[in-house]
Structures are given as C-alpha cells and as structure tokens.
LUMSE-864062 format. One record per residue (C-alpha): residue number from 1; x, y, z; residue in one letter. Coordinates in Angstrom, 1 decimal, always signed. Layout:
# LUMSE-864062
{resi NUM	x X	y Y	z Z	resn A}
...
This chain:
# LUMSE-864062
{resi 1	x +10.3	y -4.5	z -6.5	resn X}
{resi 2	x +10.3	y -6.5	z -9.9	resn X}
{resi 3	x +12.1	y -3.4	z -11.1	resn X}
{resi 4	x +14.5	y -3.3	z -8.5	resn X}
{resi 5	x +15.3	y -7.0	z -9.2	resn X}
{resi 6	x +15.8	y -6.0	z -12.7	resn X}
{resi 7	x +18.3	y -3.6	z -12.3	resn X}
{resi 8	x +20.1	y -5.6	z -9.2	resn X}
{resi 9	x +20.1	y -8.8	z -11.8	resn X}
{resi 10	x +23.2	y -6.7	z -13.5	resn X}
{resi 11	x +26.5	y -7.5	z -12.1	resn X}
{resi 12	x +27.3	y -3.8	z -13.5	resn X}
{resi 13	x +24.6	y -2.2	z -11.3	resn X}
{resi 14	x +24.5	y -4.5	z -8.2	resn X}
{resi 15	x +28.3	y -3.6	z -7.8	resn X}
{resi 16	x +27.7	y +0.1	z -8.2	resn X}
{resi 17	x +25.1	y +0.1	z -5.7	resn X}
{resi 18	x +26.7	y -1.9	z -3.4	resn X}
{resi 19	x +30.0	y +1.1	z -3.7	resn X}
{resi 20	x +27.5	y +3.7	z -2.4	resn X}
{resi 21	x +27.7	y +4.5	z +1.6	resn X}
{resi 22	x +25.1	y +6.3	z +2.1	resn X}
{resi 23	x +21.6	y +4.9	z +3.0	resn X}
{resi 24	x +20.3	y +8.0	z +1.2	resn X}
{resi 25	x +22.4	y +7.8	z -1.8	resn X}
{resi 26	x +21.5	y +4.3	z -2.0	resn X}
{resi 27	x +17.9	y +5.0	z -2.2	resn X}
{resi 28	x +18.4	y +7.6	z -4.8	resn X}
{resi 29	x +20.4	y +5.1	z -6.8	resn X}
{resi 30	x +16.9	y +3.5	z -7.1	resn X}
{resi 31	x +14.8	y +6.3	z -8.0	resn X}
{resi 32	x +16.8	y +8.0	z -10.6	resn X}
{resi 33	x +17.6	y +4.9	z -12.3	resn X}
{resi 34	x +16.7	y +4.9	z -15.9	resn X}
{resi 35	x +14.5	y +1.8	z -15.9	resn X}
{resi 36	x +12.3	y +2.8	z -13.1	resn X}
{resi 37	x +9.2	y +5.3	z -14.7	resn X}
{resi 38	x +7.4	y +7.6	z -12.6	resn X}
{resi 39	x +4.7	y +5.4	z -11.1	resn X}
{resi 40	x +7.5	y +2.9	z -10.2	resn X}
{resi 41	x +9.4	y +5.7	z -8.6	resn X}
{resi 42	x +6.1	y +6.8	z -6.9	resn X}
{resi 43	x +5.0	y +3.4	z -5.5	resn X}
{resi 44	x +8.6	y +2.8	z -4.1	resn X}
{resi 45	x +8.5	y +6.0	z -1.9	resn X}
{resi 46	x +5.1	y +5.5	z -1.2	resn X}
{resi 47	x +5.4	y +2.2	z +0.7	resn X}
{resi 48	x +8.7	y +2.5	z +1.2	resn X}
{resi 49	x +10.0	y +5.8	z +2.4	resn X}
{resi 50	x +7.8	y +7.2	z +3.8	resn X}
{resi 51	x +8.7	y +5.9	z +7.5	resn X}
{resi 52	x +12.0	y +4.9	z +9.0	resn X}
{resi 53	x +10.7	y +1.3	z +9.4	resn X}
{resi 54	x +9.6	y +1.4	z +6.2	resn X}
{resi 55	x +12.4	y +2.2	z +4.8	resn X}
{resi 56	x +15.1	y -0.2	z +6.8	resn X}
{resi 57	x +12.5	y -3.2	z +5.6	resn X}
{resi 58	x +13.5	y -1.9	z +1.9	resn X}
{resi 59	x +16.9	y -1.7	z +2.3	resn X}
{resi 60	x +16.5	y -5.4	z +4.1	resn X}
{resi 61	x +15.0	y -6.7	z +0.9	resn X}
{resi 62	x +17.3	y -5.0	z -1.5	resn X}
{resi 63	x +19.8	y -7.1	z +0.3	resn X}
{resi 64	x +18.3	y -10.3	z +0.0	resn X}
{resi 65	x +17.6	y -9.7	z -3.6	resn X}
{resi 66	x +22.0	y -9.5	z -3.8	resn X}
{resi 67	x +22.3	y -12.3	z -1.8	resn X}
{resi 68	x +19.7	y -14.6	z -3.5	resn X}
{resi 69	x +21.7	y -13.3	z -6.9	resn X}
{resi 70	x +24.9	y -14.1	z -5.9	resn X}
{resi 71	x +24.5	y -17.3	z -4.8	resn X}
C-alpha cells in the first residue's frame, strides 16, 4: 500500500485514477503503473484480488488514501 500512496500522493495520478469507471480498469491502473515492481504487483493481487471482499476492502482504502490527501 506504501506504493499505492506514492503514486496517489500526485495530483497528476490521483486525478487520472479517479477519471477511470471501471472497478477493473481501476485496479489495472495499479498494477501496470511504472513504480510498482513485480513483487509489489504480486502482493497486491495476492491479498487483494483474489476475492470479491478482498477486493472492495482495496478499493475502500484507495479511497481513503484520496480523501486523507485531499484534505
């Protein structure tokens, strides 16, 4: 998640994620991202998207990451 931060932390990228509709695309914004490596990539599906729940409770934190930013 620090490497989600990071790249939500840039006006730039926090406005082009927020532009994306879908839920999948979102996710993807994540994982192709230039700053994440492999194992970051790997870890973030791994405890992430691997169930629906799972996955929701990411998307939850990604938004209170944007909110706690743009405070």
């Amino acid at each position: 998640m620090n490497k989600v931060q990071l790249i939500l932390e840039s006006p730039t990228e926090r406005s082009k994620y927020k532009k994306i509709d879908s839920e999948d695309d979102r996710l993807a914004f994540f994982c192709n991202h230039f700053i994440m490596d492999d194992m970051s990539v790997r870890l973030i599906k791994r405890r992430y998207l691997l169930s629906k729940r799972h996955r929701e409770a990411f998307i939850q934190s990604i938004d209170e990451i944007i909110e706690k930013l743009e405070r």
